[in-house]
N, C-alpha and C positions, 0 to 999 in steps of 0.2 A: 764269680765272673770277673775280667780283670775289666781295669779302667780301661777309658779311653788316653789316659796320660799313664800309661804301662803299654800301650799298644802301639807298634808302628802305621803310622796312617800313610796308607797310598790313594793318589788318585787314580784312575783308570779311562782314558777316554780312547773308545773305539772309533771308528770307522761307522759310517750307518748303514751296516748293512746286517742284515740278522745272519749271515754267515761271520761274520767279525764279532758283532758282540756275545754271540755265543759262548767261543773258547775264552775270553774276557770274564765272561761271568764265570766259568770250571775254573780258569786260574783264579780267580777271588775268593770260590769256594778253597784250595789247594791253600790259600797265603792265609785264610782267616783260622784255619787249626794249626797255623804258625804264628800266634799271637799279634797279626794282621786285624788295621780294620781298612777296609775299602770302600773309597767311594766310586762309582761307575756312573760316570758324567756321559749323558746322552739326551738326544730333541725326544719328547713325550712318545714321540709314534714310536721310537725303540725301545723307550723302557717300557712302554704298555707290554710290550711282546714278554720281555722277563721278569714282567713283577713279578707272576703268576708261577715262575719257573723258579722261584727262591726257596728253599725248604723253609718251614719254621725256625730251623736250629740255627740256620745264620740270618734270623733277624737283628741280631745285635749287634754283628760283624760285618754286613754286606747292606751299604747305602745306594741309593740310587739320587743322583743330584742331577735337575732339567737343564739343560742345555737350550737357552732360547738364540733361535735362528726370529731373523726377519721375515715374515711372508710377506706375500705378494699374489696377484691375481694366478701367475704362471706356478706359483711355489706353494699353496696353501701349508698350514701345520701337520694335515695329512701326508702330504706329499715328501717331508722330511726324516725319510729312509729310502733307500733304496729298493726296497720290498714292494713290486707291483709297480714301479718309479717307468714311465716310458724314457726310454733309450734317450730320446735327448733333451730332457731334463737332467739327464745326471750332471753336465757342466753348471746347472744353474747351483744344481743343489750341493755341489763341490763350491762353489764361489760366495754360497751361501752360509755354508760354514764356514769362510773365514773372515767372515764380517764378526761371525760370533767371537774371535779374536780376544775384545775388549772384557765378553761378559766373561769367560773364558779366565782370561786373568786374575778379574774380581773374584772367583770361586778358588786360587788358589793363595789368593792374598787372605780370604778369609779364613780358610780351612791349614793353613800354614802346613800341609802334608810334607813328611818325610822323605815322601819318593811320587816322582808320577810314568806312572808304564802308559808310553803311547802310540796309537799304532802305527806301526811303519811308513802309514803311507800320509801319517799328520803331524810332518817332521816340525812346522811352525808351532805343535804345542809344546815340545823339548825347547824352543828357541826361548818362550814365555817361562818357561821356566827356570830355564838360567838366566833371566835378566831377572826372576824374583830369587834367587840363590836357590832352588830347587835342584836337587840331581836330579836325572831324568836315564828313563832304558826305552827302548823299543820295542813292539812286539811284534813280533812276522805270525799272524794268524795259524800257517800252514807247515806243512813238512819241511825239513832242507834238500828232501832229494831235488825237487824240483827247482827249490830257490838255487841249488850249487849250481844247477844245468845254465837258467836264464841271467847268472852272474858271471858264467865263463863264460859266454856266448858276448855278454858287455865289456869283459874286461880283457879276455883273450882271443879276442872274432879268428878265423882263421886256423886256429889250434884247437885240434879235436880233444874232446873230453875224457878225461883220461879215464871214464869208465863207462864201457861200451856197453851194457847191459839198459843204460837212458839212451836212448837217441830218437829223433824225429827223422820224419820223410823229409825229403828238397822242396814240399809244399810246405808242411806244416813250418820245416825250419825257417823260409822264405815268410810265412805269414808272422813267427814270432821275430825275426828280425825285422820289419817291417813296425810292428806292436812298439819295440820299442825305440828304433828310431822316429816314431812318432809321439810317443811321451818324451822325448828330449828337447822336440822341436814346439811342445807347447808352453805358453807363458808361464812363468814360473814365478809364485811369489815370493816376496825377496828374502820374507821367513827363512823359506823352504829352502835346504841342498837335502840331496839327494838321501836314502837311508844308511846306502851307504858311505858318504861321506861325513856324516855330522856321528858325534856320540862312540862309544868305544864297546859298548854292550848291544847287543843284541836278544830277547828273549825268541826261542823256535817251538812253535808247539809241534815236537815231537821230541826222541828219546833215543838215547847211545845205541840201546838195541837194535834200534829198526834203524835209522839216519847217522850210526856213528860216524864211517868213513866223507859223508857227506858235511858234516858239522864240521869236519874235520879240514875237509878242504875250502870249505867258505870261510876259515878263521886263516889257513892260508891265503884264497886267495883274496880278502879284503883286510889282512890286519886286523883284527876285530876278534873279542871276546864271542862266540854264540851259545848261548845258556842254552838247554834242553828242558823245556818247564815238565817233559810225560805228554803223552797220547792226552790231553784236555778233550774229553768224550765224553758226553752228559751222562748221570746218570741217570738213565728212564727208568729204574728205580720209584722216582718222584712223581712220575707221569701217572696221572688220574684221568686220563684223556676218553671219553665215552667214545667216539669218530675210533682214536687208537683201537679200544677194544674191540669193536666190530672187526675193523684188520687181520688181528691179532689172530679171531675166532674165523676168520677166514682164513687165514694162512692155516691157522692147527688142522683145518680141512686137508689139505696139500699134502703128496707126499714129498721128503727130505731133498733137498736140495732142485725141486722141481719150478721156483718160481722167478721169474728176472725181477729187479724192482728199476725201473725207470726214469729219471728225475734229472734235471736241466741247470736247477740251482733256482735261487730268488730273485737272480739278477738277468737271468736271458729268455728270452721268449719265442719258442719257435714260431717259425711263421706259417702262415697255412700249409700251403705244398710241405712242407717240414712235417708237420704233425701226420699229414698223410700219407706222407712216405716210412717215416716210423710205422703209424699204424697197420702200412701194408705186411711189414714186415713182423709186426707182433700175431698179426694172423696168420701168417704163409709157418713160422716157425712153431705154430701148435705148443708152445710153452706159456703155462701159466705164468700171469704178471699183474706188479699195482703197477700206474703210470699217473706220477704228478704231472699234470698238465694247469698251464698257469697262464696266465692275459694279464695286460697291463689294468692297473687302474683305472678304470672311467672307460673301459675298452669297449662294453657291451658285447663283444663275442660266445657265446654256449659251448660247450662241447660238442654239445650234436650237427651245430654247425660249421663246425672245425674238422670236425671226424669226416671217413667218408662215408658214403648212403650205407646204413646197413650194417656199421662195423661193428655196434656194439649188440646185438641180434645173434653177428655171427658167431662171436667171440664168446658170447654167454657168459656164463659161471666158472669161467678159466681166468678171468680180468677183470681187476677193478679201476675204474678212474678215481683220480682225489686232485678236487680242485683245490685242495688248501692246502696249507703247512702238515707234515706226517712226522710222525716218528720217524726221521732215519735209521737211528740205532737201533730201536725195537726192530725195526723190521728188517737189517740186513743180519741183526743177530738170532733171528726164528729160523727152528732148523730148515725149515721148507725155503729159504731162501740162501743163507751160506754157514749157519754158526753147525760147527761139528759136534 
């Protein structure tokens, strides 16, 4: 086993939300069989989520260091992810993490890391680390098809995208230029310039194959270095999930390619009329389906009262609800849903 003073030590600090620290933790696992050790600096309610997701084999390479934010009656230490977080708390708990600032530095003063990867959208922690001599990269969570699109739509409004096969309606394009003329227009701290403006590196979780001509054009049009880290897609491999295997042995019921799987993300919450106009629609189409269906924290809403009268009766043994976290991967890779 090599040392820790043989090993390059990175920090890692995400974003809180369990769709950001996910890929965070695949690239740690990806850097730690490249004689990497990482630490993955986040508030307790997010690391609770990945302790549990660590194999044994990178216990000696993959740390987890707390992140302490401030509470507050409106912000409790639960409430310190974005997981189940109501809509508008997320400003508090954006404002709340940059109080954490100072302890923030102290973890990099102490750990004297090599490199720290941080997320794109927490450009104040590249700023702390070049005022401790730290280099610093960024990580863009997601694909670059999409990042190329909402970068020429910032940097060249007006001029169409030079590759027609991405394009939105005059609604959806109207709602994301809107989106982000309203992130420019909000207070900005003074850490912070933009991802694209500060740093020369960019990490993209995705890969030449699938995103090359796209990587391709974001290094065109910002100037900028964009690394390709690979598809960072968990291995459910590791999953011992008892909830999963029920699923699992549901879907093996299914014939191949017969089931939709349904799901919103962590961060959005349909609203009633929402859930029930889906629902109309997962019955009218007589297609087997799971449907994460999700409430905020402290919501006290049921399914059965969200659904409409009846639906799960009608629907029978074609549909599962899951009020919690699911395997993605498992389940859009079972043949009953898309894997060939």
């Amino acid at each position: 086993m090599v040392s820790d003073k043989e090993c390059v030590k990175v920090v890692m600090l995400p974003w809180l939300a369990h769709g950001h620290i996910t890929p965070f933790l695949e690239l740690a696992k990806r850097l730690s069989g490249r004689n990497f050790l990482c630490y993955i600096c986040s508030t307790p309610a997010n690391l609770t989520f990945i302790a549990n997701k660590i194999p044994q084999k990178y216990s000696t390479t993959i740390h987890l260091l707390h992140l302490h934010l401030p509470s507050s009656p409106d912000l409790p230490p639960h409430y310190q992810t974005t997981n189940g977080l109501p809509l508008h708390l997320h400003s508090a708990l954006r404002s709340a993490l940059r109080t954490a600032k100072p302890d923030f530095s102290n973890i990099l003063t102490a750990l004297q890391p090599h490199l720290l990867i941080h997320d794109i959208v927490l450009q104040w922690a590249g700023a702390i680390a070049s005022k401790n001599n730290i280099p610093s990269v960024a990580f863009f969570t997601s694909g670059a098809t999409m990042l190329s699109y909402f970068c020429h739509l910032g940097e060249r409004p007006g001029v169409e995208f030079p590759y027609p096969a991405i394009r939105l309606t005059e609604f959806e394009l109207s709602m994301a230029v809107g989106t982000l003329e309203s992130s420019k227009s909000e207070d900005k701290d003074p850490d912070e310039e933009t991802g694209w403006n500060s740093g020369r590196t960019i990490i993209v979780n995705s890969s030449r194959e699938i995103d090359g001509k796209y990587i391709d054009y974001l290094s065109e049009l910002l100037n900028k270095e964009f690394i390709p880290a690979g598809c960072l897609v968990r291995d459910y491999g590791d999953d011992h999930d008892v909830d999963d295997a029920v699923l699992m042995e549901w879907l093996s019921q299914k014939d191949k390619f017969s089931c939709v799987f349904v799901s919103f993300g962590t961060e959005y919450f349909l609203k009633k009329e929402e859930i029930e106009e889906v629902a109309y629609g997962l019955e009218l189409s007589n297609v087997n389906f799971i449907w994460i269906i999700r409430f905020p924290k402290g919501d006290g809403t049921t399914v059965e009262e969200a659904l409409p009268a009846g639906f799960l009766e009608r629907v029978g043994g074609r549909g599962r609800i899951v009020e919690k976290w699911a395997s993605q991967a498992k389940i859009l890779t079972h043949p009953s849903v898309g894997d060939s």
